[in-house]
Structure formats: structure tokens, C-alpha cells
C-alpha positions as a Markdown table, in Angstrom:
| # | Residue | x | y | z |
|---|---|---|---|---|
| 1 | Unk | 0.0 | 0.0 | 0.0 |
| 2 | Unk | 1.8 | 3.2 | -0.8 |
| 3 | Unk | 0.8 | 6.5 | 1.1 |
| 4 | Unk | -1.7 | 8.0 | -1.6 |
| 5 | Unk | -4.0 | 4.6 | -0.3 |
| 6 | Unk | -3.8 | 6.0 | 3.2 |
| 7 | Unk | -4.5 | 9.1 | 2.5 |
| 8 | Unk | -7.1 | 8.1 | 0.8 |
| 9 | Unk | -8.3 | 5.7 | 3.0 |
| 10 | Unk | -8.2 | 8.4 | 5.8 |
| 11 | Unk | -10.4 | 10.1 | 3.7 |
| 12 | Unk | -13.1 | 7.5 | 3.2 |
| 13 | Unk | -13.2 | 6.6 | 7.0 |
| 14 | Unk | -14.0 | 10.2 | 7.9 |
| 15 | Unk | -16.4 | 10.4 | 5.9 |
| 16 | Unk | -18.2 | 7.4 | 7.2 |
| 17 | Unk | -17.7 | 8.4 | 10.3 |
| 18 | Unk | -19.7 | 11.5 | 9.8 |
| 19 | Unk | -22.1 | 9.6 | 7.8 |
| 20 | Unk | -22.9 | 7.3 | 11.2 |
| 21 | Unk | -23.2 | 10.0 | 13.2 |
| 22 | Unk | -25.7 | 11.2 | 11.6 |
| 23 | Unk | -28.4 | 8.6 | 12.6 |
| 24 | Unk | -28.9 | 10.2 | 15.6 |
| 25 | Unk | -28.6 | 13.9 | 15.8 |
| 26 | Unk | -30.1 | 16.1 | 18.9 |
| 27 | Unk | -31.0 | 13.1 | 21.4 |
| 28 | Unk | -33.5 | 11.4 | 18.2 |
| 29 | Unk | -33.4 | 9.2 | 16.0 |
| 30 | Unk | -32.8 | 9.9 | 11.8 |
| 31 | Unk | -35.5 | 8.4 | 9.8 |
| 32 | Unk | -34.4 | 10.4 | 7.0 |
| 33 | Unk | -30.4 | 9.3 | 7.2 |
| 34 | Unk | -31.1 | 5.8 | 7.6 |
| 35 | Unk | -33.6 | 5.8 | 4.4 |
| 36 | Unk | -31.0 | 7.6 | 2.8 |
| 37 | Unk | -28.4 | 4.9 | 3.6 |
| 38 | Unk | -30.5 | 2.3 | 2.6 |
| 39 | Unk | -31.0 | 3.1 | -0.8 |
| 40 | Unk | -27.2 | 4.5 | -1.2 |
| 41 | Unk | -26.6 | 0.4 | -0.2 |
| 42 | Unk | -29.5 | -0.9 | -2.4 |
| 43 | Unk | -28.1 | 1.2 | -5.1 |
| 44 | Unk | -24.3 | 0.4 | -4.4 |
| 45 | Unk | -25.3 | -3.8 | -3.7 |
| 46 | Unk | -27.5 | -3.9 | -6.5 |
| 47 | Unk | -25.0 | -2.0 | -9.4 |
| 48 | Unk | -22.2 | -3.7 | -7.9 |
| 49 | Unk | -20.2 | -0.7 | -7.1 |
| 50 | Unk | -17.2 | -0.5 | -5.1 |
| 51 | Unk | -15.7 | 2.4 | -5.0 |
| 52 | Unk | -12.6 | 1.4 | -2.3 |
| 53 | Unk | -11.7 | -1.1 | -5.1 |
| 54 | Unk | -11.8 | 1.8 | -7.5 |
| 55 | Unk | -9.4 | 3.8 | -6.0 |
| 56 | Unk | -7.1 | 0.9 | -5.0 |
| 57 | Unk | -8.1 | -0.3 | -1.8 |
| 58 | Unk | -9.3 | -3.7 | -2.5 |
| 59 | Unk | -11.1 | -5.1 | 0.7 |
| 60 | Unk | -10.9 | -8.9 | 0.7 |
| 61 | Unk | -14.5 | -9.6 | 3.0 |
| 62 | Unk | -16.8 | -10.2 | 0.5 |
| 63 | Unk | -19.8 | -6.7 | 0.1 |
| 64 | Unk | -17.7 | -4.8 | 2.3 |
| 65 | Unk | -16.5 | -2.8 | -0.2 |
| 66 | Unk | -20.0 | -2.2 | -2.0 |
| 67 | Unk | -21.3 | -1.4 | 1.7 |
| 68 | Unk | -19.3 | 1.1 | 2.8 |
| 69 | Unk | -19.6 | 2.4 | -1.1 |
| 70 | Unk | -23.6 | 2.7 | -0.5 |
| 71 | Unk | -23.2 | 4.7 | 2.9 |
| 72 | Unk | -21.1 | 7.0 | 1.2 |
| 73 | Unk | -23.1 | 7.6 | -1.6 |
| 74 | Unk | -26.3 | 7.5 | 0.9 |
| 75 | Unk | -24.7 | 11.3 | 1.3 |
| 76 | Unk | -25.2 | 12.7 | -2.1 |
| 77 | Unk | -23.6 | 13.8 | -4.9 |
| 78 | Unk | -22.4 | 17.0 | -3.6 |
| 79 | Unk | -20.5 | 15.1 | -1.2 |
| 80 | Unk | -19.4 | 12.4 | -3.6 |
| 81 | Unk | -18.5 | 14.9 | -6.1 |
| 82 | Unk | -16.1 | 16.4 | -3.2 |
| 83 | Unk | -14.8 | 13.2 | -2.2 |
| 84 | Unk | -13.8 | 12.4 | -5.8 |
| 85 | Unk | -12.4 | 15.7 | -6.2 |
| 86 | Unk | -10.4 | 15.2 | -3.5 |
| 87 | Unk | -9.2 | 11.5 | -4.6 |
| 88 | Unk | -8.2 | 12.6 | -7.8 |
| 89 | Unk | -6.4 | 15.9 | -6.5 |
| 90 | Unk | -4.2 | 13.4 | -4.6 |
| 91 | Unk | -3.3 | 11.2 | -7.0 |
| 92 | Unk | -2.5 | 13.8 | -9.3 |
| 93 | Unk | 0.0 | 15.1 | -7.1 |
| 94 | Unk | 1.3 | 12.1 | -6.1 |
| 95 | Unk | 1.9 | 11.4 | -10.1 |
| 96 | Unk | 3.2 | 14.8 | -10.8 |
| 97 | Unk | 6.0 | 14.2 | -7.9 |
């Protein structure tokens, strides 16, 4: 694993972190967040998309990958679009050096 991956990876378990938190926000529950998550994984699980795999962190525990993949897109595509940017900033440099 070179150190783009754990930068990236850094960057992927931040953002699921944030996305968790999210289920409960000012002492109740979040309806909303966990119907958003479950599509993101219906979506993610049912197009078989992996996105930790994309960027070269294969996960070798079989749906893991497409799991954590539908919680993060279960944010949107603001926030995907900013992860991605992100990603691809990184990598960039790290091929430019």
C-alpha cells in the first residue's frame, strides 16, 4: 500500500464516520439518514459498485467494499462529487512528484 492509499483511506473513514453520526442527531433518532443509507446500499449492492476497489483499496470480505460504497453515496452527490475531487487531486499530485 503506498501512502496515496492512506491518504485516501483516511479520507473514506471520515467520511463514514460523519455519515454514522448522523443517525442520531439532537438526542432522536434519523429516519431520513437511515432511508438515505439504505437506498445509497440498495443502489451500491444492486449495481455492484465498489468504489474502495476503484481507487485501490481492494477489501478482501466479501460486500464490504460495495457497503461502505452505499453509505457513502447514501450522502449525495455534492459530497461524492467532493470526495472524488479530493481522490483525484491526490493522485494527481502524487503522479506529478
Amino acid at each position: 500500500m503506498n501512502l496515496i492509499q492512506y491518504v485516501v483511506a483516511a479520507l473514506i473513514v471520515e467520511a463514514l464516520w460523519e455519515t454514522t453520526k448522523l443517525f442520531w442527531q439532537n438526542g432522536k433518532f434519523s429516519y431520513d439518514r437511515v432511508g438515505s443509507v439504505a437506498f445509497g446500499e440498495l443502489v451500491a449492492i444492486g449495481a455492484n459498485i465498489d468504489f474502495m476497489n476503484s481507487v485501490g483499496l481492494p477489501i478482501h470480505i466479501p460486500y464490504v467494499g460495495m457497503i461502505l460504497t452505499g453509505i457513502l453515496i447514501s450522502r449525495g452527490s455534492n459530497f461524492m462529487h467532493d470526495l472524488l475531487e479530493n481522490t483525484n487531486r491526490i493522485c494527481s499530485k502524487n503522479k506529478d512528484s
